[in-house]
C-alpha positions in Angstrom: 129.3 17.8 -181.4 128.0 19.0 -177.8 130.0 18.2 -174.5 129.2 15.3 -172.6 128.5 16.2 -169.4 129.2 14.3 -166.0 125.3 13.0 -166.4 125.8 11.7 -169.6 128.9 10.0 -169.0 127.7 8.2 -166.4 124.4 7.4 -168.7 127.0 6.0 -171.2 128.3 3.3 -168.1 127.8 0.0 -169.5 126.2 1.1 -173.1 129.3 2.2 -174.4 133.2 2.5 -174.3 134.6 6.0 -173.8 137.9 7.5 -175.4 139.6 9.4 -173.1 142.9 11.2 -173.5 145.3 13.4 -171.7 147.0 16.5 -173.7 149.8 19.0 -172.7 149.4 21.8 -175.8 146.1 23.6 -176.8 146.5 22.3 -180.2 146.6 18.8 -179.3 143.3 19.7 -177.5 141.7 21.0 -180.6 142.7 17.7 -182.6 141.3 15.4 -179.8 138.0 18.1 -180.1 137.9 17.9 -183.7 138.4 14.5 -184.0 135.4 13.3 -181.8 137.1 12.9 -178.5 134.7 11.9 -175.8 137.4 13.4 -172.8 140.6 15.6 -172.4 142.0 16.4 -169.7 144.9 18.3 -168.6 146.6 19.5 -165.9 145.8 22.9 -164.4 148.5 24.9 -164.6 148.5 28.6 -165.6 149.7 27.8 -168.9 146.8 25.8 -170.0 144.0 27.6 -168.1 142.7 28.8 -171.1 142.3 25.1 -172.8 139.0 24.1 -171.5 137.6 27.8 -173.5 139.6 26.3 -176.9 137.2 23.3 -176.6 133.6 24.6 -176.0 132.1 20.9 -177.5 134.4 18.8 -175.7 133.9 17.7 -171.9 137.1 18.8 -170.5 139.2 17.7 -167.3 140.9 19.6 -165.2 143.4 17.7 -163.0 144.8 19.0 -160.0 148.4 18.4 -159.7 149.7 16.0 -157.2 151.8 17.1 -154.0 150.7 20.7 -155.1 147.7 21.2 -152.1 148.5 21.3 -148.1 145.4 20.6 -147.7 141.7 20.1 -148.9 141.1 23.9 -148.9 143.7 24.2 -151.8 142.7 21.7 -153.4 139.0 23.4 -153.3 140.1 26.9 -154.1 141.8 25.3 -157.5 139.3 23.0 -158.4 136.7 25.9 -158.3 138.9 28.2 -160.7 139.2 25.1 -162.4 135.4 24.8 -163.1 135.4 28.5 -163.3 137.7 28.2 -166.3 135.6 26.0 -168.0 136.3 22.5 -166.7 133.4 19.7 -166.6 134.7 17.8 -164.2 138.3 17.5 -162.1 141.1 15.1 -161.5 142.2 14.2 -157.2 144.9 11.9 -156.7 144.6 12.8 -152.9 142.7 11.1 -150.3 138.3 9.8 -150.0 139.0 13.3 -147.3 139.5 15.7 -149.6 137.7 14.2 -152.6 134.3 14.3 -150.4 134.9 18.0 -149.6 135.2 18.6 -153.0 132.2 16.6 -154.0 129.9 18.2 -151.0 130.2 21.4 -152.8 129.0 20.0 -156.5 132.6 19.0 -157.7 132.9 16.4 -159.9 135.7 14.5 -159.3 137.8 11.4 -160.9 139.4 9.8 -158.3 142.8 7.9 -158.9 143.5 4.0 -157.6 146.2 1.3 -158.9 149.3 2.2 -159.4 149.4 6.5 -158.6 153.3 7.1 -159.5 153.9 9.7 -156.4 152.5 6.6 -153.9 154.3 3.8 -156.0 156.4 2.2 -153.0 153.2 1.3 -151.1 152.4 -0.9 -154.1 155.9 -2.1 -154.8 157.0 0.3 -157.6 156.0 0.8 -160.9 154.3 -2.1 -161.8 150.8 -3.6 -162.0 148.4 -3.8 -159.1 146.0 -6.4 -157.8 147.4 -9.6 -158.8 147.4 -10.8 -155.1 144.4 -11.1 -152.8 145.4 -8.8 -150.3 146.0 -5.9 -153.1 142.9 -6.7 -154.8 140.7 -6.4 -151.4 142.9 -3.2 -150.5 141.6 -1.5 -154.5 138.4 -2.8 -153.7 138.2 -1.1 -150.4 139.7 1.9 -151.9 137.1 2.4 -154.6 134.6 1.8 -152.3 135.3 4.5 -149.9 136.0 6.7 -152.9 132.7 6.0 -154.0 131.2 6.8 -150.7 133.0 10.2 -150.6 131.3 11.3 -153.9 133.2 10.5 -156.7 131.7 10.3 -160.2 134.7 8.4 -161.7 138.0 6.5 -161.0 141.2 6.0 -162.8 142.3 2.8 -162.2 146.4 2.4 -163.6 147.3 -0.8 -164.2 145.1 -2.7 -162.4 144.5 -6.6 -163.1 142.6 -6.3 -165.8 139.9 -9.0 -164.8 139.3 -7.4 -161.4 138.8 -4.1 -163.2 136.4 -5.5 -165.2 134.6 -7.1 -161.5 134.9 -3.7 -159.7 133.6 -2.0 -163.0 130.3 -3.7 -162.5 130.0 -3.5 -159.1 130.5 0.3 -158.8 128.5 3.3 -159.9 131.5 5.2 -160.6 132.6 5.5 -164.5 135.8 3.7 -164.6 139.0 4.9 -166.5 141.4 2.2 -167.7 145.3 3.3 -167.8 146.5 -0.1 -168.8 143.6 -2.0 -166.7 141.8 -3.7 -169.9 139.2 -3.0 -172.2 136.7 -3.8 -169.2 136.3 0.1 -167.9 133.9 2.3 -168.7 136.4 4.2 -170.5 140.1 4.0 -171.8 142.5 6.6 -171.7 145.8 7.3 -172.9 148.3 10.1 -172.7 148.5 11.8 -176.1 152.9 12.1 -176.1 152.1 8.2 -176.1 149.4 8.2 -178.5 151.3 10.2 -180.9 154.5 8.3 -180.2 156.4 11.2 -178.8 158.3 9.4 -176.5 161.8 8.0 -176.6 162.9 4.7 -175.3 160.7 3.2 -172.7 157.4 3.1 -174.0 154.8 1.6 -171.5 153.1 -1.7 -172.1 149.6 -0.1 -172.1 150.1 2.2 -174.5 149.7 2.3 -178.2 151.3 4.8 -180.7 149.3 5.6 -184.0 152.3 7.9 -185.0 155.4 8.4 -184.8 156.1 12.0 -183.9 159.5 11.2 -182.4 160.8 10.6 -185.8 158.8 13.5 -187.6 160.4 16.1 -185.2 164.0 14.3 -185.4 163.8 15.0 -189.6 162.3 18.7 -188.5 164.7 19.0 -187.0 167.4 18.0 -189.6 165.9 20.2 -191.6 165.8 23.4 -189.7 169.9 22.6 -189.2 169.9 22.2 -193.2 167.6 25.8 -193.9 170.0 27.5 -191.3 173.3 26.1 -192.9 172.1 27.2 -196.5 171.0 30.9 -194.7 174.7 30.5 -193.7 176.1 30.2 -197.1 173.8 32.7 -198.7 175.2 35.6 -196.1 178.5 34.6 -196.7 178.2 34.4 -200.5 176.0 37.5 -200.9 172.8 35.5 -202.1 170.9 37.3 -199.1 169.4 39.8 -199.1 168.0 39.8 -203.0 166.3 42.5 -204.6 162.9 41.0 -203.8 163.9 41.6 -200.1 164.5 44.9 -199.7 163.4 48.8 -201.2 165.1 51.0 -202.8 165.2 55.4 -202.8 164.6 57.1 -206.4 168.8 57.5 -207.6 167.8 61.1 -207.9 166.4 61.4 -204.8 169.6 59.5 -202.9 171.6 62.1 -205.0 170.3 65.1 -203.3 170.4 64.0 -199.7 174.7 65.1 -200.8 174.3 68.0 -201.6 174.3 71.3 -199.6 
Protein backbone atom coordinates (compact mmCIF):
# COMPACT_ATOMS: atom_id res chain seq x y z
CA UNK A 1 0.00 0.00 0.00
CA UNK A 2 1.46 3.58 -0.88
CA UNK A 3 0.17 6.91 0.74
CA UNK A 4 -2.35 8.77 -0.88
CA UNK A 5 -1.30 11.93 -1.39
CA UNK A 6 -3.24 15.41 -1.30
CA UNK A 7 -3.38 14.94 -5.40
CA UNK A 8 -4.74 11.71 -5.28
CA UNK A 9 -7.28 12.37 -2.74
CA UNK A 10 -8.66 14.94 -4.51
CA UNK A 11 -8.42 12.63 -7.85
CA UNK A 12 -10.59 10.11 -5.76
CA UNK A 13 -13.57 13.27 -5.35
CA UNK A 14 -16.56 11.87 -6.85
CA UNK A 15 -15.01 8.25 -8.00
CA UNK A 16 -14.94 6.94 -4.66
CA UNK A 17 -15.74 7.15 -0.89
CA UNK A 18 -12.88 7.66 1.51
CA UNK A 19 -12.38 6.06 5.10
CA UNK A 20 -11.05 8.35 7.35
CA UNK A 21 -10.36 8.07 10.98
CA UNK A 22 -8.91 9.82 13.92
CA UNK A 23 -6.54 7.86 16.47
CA UNK A 24 -4.98 8.88 19.85
CA UNK A 25 -2.14 5.78 20.33
CA UNK A 26 0.56 4.76 17.76
CA UNK A 27 -0.80 1.30 17.73
CA UNK A 28 -4.19 2.23 16.79
CA UNK A 29 -2.41 3.99 13.91
CA UNK A 30 -0.71 0.92 12.80
CA UNK A 31 -4.07 -1.10 12.80
CA UNK A 32 -5.89 1.65 10.75
CA UNK A 33 -2.31 1.36 8.39
CA UNK A 34 -2.53 -2.20 8.25
CA UNK A 35 -5.90 -2.58 7.71
CA UNK A 36 -6.18 -0.35 4.49
CA UNK A 37 -7.06 2.92 6.03
CA UNK A 38 -7.25 5.62 3.37
CA UNK A 39 -6.61 8.70 6.38
CA UNK A 40 -5.44 9.07 10.09
CA UNK A 41 -5.08 11.84 11.63
CA UNK A 42 -4.10 12.92 14.93
CA UNK A 43 -3.50 15.62 16.93
CA UNK A 44 0.01 17.16 17.11
CA UNK A 45 1.10 16.96 20.31
CA UNK A 46 4.60 15.95 21.43
CA UNK A 47 3.46 12.63 22.36
CA UNK A 48 2.46 11.51 19.03
CA UNK A 49 5.07 13.40 16.82
CA UNK A 50 6.48 10.35 15.99
CA UNK A 51 3.13 8.65 14.52
CA UNK A 52 3.18 10.00 11.06
CA UNK A 53 7.10 7.95 10.84
CA UNK A 54 5.03 4.54 12.33
CA UNK A 55 2.88 4.86 9.13
CA UNK A 56 5.20 5.45 6.10
CA UNK A 57 2.05 3.87 3.60
CA UNK A 58 -0.57 5.68 5.13
CA UNK A 59 -1.48 9.52 4.32
CA UNK A 60 -1.33 10.97 7.72
CA UNK A 61 -2.96 14.17 9.29
CA UNK A 62 -1.68 16.28 11.45
CA UNK A 63 -4.19 18.56 13.25
CA UNK A 64 -3.37 21.53 14.99
CA UNK A 65 -5.05 21.83 18.24
CA UNK A 66 -7.75 24.38 18.75
CA UNK A 67 -7.21 27.56 21.02
CA UNK A 68 -3.50 26.53 21.08
CA UNK A 69 -2.10 29.42 18.33
CA UNK A 70 -2.28 33.46 19.07
CA UNK A 71 -2.03 33.86 15.91
CA UNK A 72 -1.34 32.57 12.20
CA UNK A 73 2.42 32.61 12.74
CA UNK A 74 1.93 29.75 15.43
CA UNK A 75 -0.18 28.10 13.75
CA UNK A 76 2.61 28.14 10.66
CA UNK A 77 5.59 27.36 12.78
CA UNK A 78 3.49 23.99 13.94
CA UNK A 79 2.09 23.01 10.92
CA UNK A 80 5.59 23.13 9.22
CA UNK A 81 7.11 20.77 12.08
CA UNK A 82 4.12 19.02 11.47
CA UNK A 83 4.87 18.30 7.73
CA UNK A 84 8.41 18.07 8.86
CA UNK A 85 7.47 15.12 10.97
CA UNK A 86 5.94 13.45 8.35
CA UNK A 87 2.43 14.73 7.98
CA UNK A 88 0.62 14.78 4.34
CA UNK A 89 -1.57 17.25 4.98
CA UNK A 90 -2.95 19.34 8.33
CA UNK A 91 -6.00 19.95 10.29
CA UNK A 92 -7.17 24.26 11.01
CA UNK A 93 -10.17 24.87 12.95
CA UNK A 94 -9.23 28.66 12.88
CA UNK A 95 -10.31 31.17 10.52
CA UNK A 96 -10.21 31.42 5.96
CA UNK A 97 -7.08 34.12 7.59
CA UNK A 98 -4.93 31.85 8.88
CA UNK A 99 -5.80 28.83 6.70
CA UNK A 100 -4.72 31.03 3.48
CA UNK A 101 -1.40 31.82 5.16
CA UNK A 102 -0.94 28.42 5.65
CA UNK A 103 -1.96 27.38 2.12
CA UNK A 104 0.26 30.37 0.43
CA UNK A 105 3.21 28.60 1.70
CA UNK A 106 2.28 24.89 0.19
CA UNK A 107 0.22 23.70 3.28
CA UNK A 108 -2.31 21.47 2.82
CA UNK A 109 -4.96 22.12 4.94
CA UNK A 110 -8.60 20.52 5.99
CA UNK A 111 -10.60 23.23 7.06
CA UNK A 112 -13.42 22.60 9.76
CA UNK A 113 -17.38 23.90 9.27
CA UNK A 114 -20.76 22.68 11.03
CA UNK A 115 -20.75 22.18 14.29
CA UNK A 116 -16.75 22.99 15.68
CA UNK A 117 -17.32 22.10 19.52
CA UNK A 118 -14.98 25.20 20.83
CA UNK A 119 -17.51 27.76 18.54
CA UNK A 120 -20.74 25.66 19.52
CA UNK A 121 -22.82 28.71 21.01
CA UNK A 122 -22.73 30.51 17.68
CA UNK A 123 -24.59 27.53 16.24
CA UNK A 124 -26.78 26.85 19.28
CA UNK A 125 -24.85 24.07 21.02
CA UNK A 126 -24.08 20.77 20.25
CA UNK A 127 -26.41 19.90 17.84
CA UNK A 128 -26.72 19.64 14.00
CA UNK A 129 -26.26 22.50 11.62
CA UNK A 130 -27.96 23.82 8.58
CA UNK A 131 -31.42 22.82 8.94
CA UNK A 132 -32.59 26.51 8.59
CA UNK A 133 -32.03 28.75 5.59
CA UNK A 134 -30.08 31.25 7.16
CA UNK A 135 -27.49 28.49 8.68
CA UNK A 136 -27.37 26.72 5.51
CA UNK A 137 -26.37 30.10 3.40
CA UNK A 138 -24.03 31.04 6.45
CA UNK A 139 -22.05 27.07 5.81
CA UNK A 140 -22.26 27.77 2.30
CA UNK A 141 -20.63 31.11 2.61
CA UNK A 142 -18.16 29.63 4.91
CA UNK A 143 -16.94 26.87 2.60
CA UNK A 144 -16.79 29.12 0.00
CA UNK A 145 -14.35 31.59 1.47
CA UNK A 146 -12.47 28.58 2.82
CA UNK A 147 -12.15 27.42 -0.52
CA UNK A 148 -10.94 30.72 -1.73
CA UNK A 149 -8.32 30.85 1.03
CA UNK A 150 -6.68 27.53 -0.24
CA UNK A 151 -8.06 24.76 1.34
CA UNK A 152 -7.85 21.20 -0.16
CA UNK A 153 -10.54 19.69 2.20
CA UNK A 154 -13.37 20.46 4.78
CA UNK A 155 -14.75 18.69 7.75
CA UNK A 156 -18.17 19.37 7.82
CA UNK A 157 -19.73 17.96 11.59
CA UNK A 158 -23.11 17.38 11.54
CA UNK A 159 -24.20 19.21 8.84
CA UNK A 160 -27.82 18.46 7.14
CA UNK A 161 -26.88 15.79 5.42
CA UNK A 162 -28.71 16.72 2.05
CA UNK A 163 -26.94 20.12 1.92
CA UNK A 164 -23.69 18.33 2.41
CA UNK A 165 -24.35 16.24 -0.28
CA UNK A 166 -25.34 19.93 -2.52
CA UNK A 167 -22.16 21.72 -1.26
CA UNK A 168 -20.12 18.42 -1.92
CA UNK A 169 -20.80 18.91 -5.58
CA UNK A 170 -20.54 22.33 -5.84
CA UNK A 171 -17.04 22.62 -4.27
CA UNK A 172 -13.58 21.49 -5.27
CA UNK A 173 -12.67 20.81 -1.78
CA UNK A 174 -12.68 16.95 -0.58
CA UNK A 175 -15.32 16.84 1.87
CA UNK A 176 -15.17 15.01 5.27
CA UNK A 177 -18.49 13.81 6.85
CA UNK A 178 -18.58 13.77 10.92
CA UNK A 179 -22.19 12.80 11.04
CA UNK A 180 -23.15 14.86 7.69
CA UNK A 181 -24.25 11.66 5.48
CA UNK A 182 -22.82 9.26 3.23
CA UNK A 183 -22.82 12.26 0.53
CA UNK A 184 -19.01 13.53 1.33
CA UNK A 185 -16.13 12.78 -0.32
CA UNK A 186 -15.06 10.97 2.65
CA UNK A 187 -16.34 9.65 6.15
CA UNK A 188 -14.63 9.77 9.17
CA UNK A 189 -14.92 8.69 12.55
CA UNK A 190 -13.02 8.90 15.76
CA UNK A 191 -11.45 5.51 16.56
CA UNK A 192 -12.46 5.57 20.81
CA UNK A 193 -15.98 5.47 18.93
CA UNK A 194 -15.19 3.12 16.36
CA UNK A 195 -13.78 0.72 18.75
CA UNK A 196 -16.64 1.48 21.29
CA UNK A 197 -14.35 2.82 23.96
CA UNK A 198 -16.66 5.23 25.22
CA UNK A 199 -19.04 5.08 28.15
CA UNK A 200 -22.52 6.46 28.11
CA UNK A 201 -23.30 8.97 25.55
CA UNK A 202 -22.38 7.65 22.43
CA UNK A 203 -23.04 10.18 19.51
CA UNK A 204 -25.66 9.55 16.84
CA UNK A 205 -23.11 9.50 14.04
CA UNK A 206 -21.05 7.13 15.22
CA UNK A 207 -20.89 3.44 14.89
CA UNK A 208 -18.96 0.91 17.13
CA UNK A 209 -17.63 -2.38 15.56
CA UNK A 210 -16.38 -3.41 19.06
CA UNK A 211 -16.76 -3.14 22.23
CA UNK A 212 -13.52 -2.26 23.96
CA UNK A 213 -15.28 -0.75 26.91
CA UNK A 214 -16.29 -4.09 28.02
CA UNK A 215 -12.88 -5.93 26.98
CA UNK A 216 -10.94 -3.49 29.24
CA UNK A 217 -13.68 -3.66 32.15
CA UNK A 218 -12.94 -7.85 32.21
CA UNK A 219 -9.07 -6.75 31.90
CA UNK A 220 -9.48 -5.29 34.26
CA UNK A 221 -11.20 -7.88 36.50
CA UNK A 222 -8.70 -9.80 35.81
CA UNK A 223 -5.59 -7.95 36.66
CA UNK A 224 -7.54 -7.39 40.32
CA UNK A 225 -7.95 -11.45 40.26
CA UNK A 226 -3.84 -12.17 39.13
CA UNK A 227 -2.94 -9.54 41.84
CA UNK A 228 -5.26 -11.13 44.58
CA UNK A 229 -3.85 -14.69 43.85
CA UNK A 230 0.02 -12.94 43.90
CA UNK A 231 -1.43 -11.88 47.23
CA UNK A 232 -2.19 -15.22 48.50
CA UNK A 233 0.95 -16.89 47.09
CA UNK A 234 3.31 -14.26 49.25
CA UNK A 235 1.38 -14.80 52.12
CA UNK A 236 1.18 -18.69 51.84
CA UNK A 237 4.85 -19.12 50.66
CA UNK A 238 3.87 -20.29 47.00
CA UNK A 239 6.18 -17.33 45.68
CA UNK A 240 8.97 -17.31 45.00
CA UNK A 241 9.41 -21.29 43.69
CA UNK A 242 12.49 -22.85 42.90
CA UNK A 243 12.04 -22.13 39.22
CA UNK A 244 12.30 -18.36 40.35
CA UNK A 245 15.25 -17.99 41.88
CA UNK A 246 19.32 -19.51 42.02
CA UNK A 247 20.94 -21.16 44.31
CA UNK A 248 25.07 -21.13 45.67
CA UNK A 249 26.89 -24.69 45.64
CA UNK A 250 25.98 -25.84 49.76
CA UNK A 251 29.74 -26.22 49.92
CA UNK A 252 30.47 -23.15 48.63
CA UNK A 253 27.74 -21.16 51.09
CA UNK A 254 29.59 -23.24 53.78
CA UNK A 255 32.86 -21.62 53.40
CA UNK A 256 31.81 -17.99 53.13
CA UNK A 257 31.56 -19.04 57.58
CA UNK A 258 34.46 -19.80 58.13
CA UNK A 259 37.59 -17.84 59.03
Amino acid sequence: MTALTVKDLLDAKGKRPLAYVQVAREEEAVAASQAGMDMIGTAFIPERAHFAKAVPNSHFQFGMPWGKHADATEVLRDAMAAMQAGAQSVYCGMSPTVVELLAREGVPVICHVGLVPPKATWTGGYRAVGKTLEQAKVLWRQVQDFEAAGAFGVEMEVVAANLAAEITGRTSMLTISLGSGGGCDAQYLFSADLLGENRGHIPRHAKSYRNFAAERDRLQEERIAAYREYISDVTSGGFPEAGHIVTINRDTLQKVWED
